[in-house]
C-alpha positions in Angstrom: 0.0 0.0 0.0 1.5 3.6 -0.8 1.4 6.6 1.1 2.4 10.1 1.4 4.2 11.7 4.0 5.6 15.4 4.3 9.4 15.4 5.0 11.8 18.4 6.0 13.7 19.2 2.7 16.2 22.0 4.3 16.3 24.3 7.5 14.7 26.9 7.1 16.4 30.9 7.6 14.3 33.2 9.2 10.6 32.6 7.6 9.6 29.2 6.3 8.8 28.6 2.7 7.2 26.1 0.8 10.5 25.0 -0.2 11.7 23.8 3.4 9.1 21.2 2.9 8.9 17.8 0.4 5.7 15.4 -0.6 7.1 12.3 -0.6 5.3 8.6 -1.5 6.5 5.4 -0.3 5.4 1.8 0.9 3.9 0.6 3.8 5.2 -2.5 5.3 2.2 -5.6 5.9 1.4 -5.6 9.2 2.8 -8.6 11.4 1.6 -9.8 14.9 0.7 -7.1 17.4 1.1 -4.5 14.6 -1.7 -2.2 13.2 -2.3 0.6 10.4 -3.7 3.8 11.2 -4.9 6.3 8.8 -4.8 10.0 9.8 -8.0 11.8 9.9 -6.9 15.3 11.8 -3.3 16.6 11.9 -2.2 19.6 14.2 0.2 22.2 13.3 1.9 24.9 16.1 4.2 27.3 16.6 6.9 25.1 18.6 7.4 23.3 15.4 9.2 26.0 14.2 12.2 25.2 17.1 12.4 21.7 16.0 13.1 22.8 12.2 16.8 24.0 14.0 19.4 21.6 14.8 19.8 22.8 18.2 19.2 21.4 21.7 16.1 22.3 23.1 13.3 20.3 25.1 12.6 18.2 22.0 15.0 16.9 19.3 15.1 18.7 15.7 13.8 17.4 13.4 15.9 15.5 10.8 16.2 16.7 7.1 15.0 13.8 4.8 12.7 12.6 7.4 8.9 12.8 7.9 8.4 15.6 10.4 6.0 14.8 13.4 3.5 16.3 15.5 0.2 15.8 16.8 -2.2 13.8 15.0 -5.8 12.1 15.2 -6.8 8.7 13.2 -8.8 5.8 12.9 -7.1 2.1 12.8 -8.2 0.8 9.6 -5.9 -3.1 9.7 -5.4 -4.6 13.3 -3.2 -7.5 15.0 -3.4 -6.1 18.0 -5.8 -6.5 20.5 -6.1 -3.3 22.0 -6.4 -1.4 19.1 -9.6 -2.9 17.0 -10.3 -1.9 13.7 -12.8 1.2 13.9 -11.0 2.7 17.2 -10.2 6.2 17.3 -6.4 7.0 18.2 -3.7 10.3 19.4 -0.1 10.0 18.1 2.4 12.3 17.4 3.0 10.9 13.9 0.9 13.5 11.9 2.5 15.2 8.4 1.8 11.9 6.6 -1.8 9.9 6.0 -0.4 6.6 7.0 1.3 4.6 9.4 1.8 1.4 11.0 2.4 0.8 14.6 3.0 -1.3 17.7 1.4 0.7 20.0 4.4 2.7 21.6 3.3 6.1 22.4 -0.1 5.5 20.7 -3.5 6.7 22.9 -6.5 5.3 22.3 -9.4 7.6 22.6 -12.1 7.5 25.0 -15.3 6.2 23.3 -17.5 10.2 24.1 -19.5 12.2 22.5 -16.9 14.8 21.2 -15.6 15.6 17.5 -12.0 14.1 17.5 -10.6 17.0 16.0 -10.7 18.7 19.5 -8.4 16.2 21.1 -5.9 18.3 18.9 -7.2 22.0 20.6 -9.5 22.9 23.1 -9.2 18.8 24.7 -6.0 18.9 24.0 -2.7 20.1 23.7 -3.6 24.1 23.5 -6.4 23.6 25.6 -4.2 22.4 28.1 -1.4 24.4 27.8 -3.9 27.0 28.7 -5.6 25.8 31.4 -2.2 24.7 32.8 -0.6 28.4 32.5 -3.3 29.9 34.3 -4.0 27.6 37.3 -0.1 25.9 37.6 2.1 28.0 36.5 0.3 32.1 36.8 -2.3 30.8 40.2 -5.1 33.3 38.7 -7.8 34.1 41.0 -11.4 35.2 40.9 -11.0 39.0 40.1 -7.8 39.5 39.2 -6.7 40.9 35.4 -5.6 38.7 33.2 -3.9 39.9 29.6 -3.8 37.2 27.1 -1.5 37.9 24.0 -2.1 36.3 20.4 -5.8 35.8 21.8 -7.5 34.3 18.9 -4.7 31.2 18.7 -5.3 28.0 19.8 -3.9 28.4 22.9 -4.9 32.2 23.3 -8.8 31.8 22.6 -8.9 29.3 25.1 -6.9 30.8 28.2 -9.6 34.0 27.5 -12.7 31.7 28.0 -10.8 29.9 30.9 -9.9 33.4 32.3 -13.5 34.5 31.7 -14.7 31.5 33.7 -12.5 31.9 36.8 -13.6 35.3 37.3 -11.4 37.6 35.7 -11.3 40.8 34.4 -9.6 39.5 30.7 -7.8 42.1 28.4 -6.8 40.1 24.7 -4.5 41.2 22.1 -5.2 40.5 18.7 -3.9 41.9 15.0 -7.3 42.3 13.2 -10.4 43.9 13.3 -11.7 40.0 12.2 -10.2 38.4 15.6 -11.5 41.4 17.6 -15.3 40.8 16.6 -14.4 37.1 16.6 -13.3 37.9 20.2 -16.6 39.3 21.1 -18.6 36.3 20.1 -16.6 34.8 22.5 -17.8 37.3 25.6 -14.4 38.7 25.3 -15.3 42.6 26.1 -11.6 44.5 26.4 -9.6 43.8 23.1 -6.9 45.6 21.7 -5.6 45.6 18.1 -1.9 46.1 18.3 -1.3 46.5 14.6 -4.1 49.7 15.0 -3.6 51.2 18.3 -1.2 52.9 17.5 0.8 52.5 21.0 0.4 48.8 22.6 2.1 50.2 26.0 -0.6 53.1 25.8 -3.6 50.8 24.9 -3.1 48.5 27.7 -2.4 51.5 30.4 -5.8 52.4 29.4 -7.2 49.1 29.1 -6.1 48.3 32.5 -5.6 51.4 35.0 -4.6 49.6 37.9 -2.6 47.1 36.7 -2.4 43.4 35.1 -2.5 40.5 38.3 -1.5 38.2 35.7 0.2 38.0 31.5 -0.4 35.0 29.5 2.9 35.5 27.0 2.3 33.8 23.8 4.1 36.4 21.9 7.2 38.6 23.1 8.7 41.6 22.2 6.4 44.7 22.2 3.9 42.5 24.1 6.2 41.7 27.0 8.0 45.3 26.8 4.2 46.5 27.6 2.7 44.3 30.1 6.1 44.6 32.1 5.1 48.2 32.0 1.7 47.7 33.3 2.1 44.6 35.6 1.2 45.5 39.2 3.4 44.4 42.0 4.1 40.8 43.1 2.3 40.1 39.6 2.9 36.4 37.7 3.9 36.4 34.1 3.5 32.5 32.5 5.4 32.2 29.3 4.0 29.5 27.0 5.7 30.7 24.0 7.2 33.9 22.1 6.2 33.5 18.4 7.8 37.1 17.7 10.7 35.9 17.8 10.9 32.1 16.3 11.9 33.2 12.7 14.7 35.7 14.0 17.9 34.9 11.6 19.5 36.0 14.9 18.7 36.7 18.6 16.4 39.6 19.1 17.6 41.9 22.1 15.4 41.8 25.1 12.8 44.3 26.5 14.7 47.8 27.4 12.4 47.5 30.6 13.7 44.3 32.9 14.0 46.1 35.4 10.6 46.1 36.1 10.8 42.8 37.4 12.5 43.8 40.3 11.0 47.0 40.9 7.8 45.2 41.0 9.1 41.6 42.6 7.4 40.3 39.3 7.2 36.4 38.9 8.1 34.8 35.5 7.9 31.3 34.6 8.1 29.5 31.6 6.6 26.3 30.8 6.6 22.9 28.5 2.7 21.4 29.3 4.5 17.9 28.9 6.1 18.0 32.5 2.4 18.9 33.3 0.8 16.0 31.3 0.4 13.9 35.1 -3.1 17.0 35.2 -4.8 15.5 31.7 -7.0 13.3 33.2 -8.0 16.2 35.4 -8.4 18.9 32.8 -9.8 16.7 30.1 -13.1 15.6 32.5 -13.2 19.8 33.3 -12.9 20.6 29.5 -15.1 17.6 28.3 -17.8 19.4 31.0 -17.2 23.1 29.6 -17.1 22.1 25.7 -21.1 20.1 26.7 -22.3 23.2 28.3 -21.1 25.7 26.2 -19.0 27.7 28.3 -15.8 26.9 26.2 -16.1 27.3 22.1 -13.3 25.5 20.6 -12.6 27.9 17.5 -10.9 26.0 14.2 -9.2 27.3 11.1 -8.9 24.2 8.6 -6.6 22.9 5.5 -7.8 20.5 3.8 -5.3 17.8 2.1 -1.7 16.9 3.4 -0.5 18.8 0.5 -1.5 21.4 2.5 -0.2 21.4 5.8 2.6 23.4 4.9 0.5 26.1 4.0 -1.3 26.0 7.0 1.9 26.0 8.8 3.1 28.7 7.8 -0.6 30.6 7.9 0.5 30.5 12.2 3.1 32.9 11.8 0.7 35.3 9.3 -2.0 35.4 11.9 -4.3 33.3 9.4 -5.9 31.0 12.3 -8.5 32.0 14.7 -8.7 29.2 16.9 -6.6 26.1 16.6 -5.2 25.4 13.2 -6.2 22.3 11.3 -5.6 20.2 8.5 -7.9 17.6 7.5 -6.8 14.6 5.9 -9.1 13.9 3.3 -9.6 11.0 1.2 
């Protein structure tokens, strides 16, 4: 049986392009004893995959040119040998960016047999959604009350810490880059948004959004975001870094915020996080999320691709602002 895959053709400098990435077709192997093949129905793609494209040491090895890349990925086992994985069963892997594979089991998840589209285990049930929920109850401690400013609020992860922020009783300031993700916002019961490709002064827009300070900054961005919220953060207030996608097609380090100081001035507290060391909470967060996404009180926004063919494209869509909500691409027939 053939099947396509999508492999790293070169590192990229600075911004992506199409021609970092290769379609490739090749074999699969029959599947022996205690084997089974999966096709991919959903596959994610995210910002963090942009660090792997590096050969560097980080938190998770680079990818490797010539190789299929990886990353999150929902499908249905279509050939089984293996008993826990029947034909018909819905499954998580982190072998997306192909339409095909064939497994032992090893670092496979069968999903639970509920009443939720699949697709979400990628977003609001899953990763993003609990990178979120994580941020703001492990890592920043929000409480009822408190302000909370969420940058790169319409993203996958954004969109959902605003909702979660909402729902634990905060006062919840986003940041977005278009009048689009600002109405989009709204739907959301999002009230205080600020476009910071319009305001003409982020610093000054979230002074006035925010007069007596932010409790608590949900950095998904860097650079002018952090350079303002450390400007605006109130004392002894918690800053939880999930990511800083200013920066991640830099051709070489961008200096850091003018304004550090702050963090001493106002005995700020800033952590960043991997939600993997978390991952002990999912069973947790995934009954809390299953509860919110039945009721309502959580909407779980996507933007999706269709085709493998076009998960580059949608890749590369992340760092144009093109998603609102967690990005997709559906694997179709």
């Amino acid at each position: 049986m053939n099947t396509q895959q999508i492999q790293l053709h070169s590192r990229p400098e600075g911004l992506p392009t199409e021609h970092n990435f290769q379609l490739t077709t090749h074999t699969l192997p029959t599947i022996q004893a205690g084997e089974f093949l999966v096709k991919n129905l959903w596959m994610s793609v995210d910002p963090y995959m942009r660090g792997r494209m590096m050969d560097r040491k980080s938190y998770i090895a680079p990818f490797q040119i010539g190789k299929a890349l990886e990353g999150g990925a929902i499908g249905e086992v279509i050939e089984s040998q293996h008993p826990d994985f029947p034909v018909g069963c819905k499954v998580s892997s982190m072998l997306g960016w192909r339409n095909h594979f064939v497994s032992q089991g090893e670092d496979i998840t069968r999903l639970p047999d509920v009443d939720i589209d699949p697709s979400h285990f990628l977003g609001a049930i899953g990763m993003p959604g609990m990178t979120a929920w994580t941020g703001l109850n492990h890592i920043a401690a929000l409480q009822k009350g408190e302000t909370l400013f969420v940058s790169a609020a319409a993203g996958a992860v954004g969109s959902i810490a605003c909702q979660l922020g909402k729902l634990m009783g905060a006062n919840v300031i986003a940041s977005v880059g278009s009048d689009e993700k600002t109405e989009h916002l709204k739907t959301l019961g999002i009230e205080h948004i600020i476009n910071y490709k319009t305001c003409g002064d982020l610093n000054r827009a979230l002074a006035e959004a925010a007069p007596k300070g932010i409790d608590v900054y949900f950095e998904n961005v860097g650079g002018e975001h952090l350079f303002a919220a450390l400007n605006n953060m109130k004392d002894h207030g918690r800053i939880a870094v999930c990511g800083m996608i200013a920066q991640y097609n830099d051709a070489t380090p961008t200096p850091g915020p003018s304004n550090l100081a702050q963090i001493i001035a106002k005995k700020l507290k800033i952590e960043g996080f991997i939600v993997f060391e978390h991952w002990a909470h999912y069973p947790e967060f995934t009954t809390l999320m299953g509860q919110w996404l039945a009721k309502g009180d959580i909407q779980a926004e996507q933007t999706i691709y269709h085709g493998l063919n076009q998960a580059p494209n949608a890749f590369l869509g992340l760092f144009e602002g093109k998603n609102k909500g967690k990005m997709l691409v559906k694997l179709d027939d």
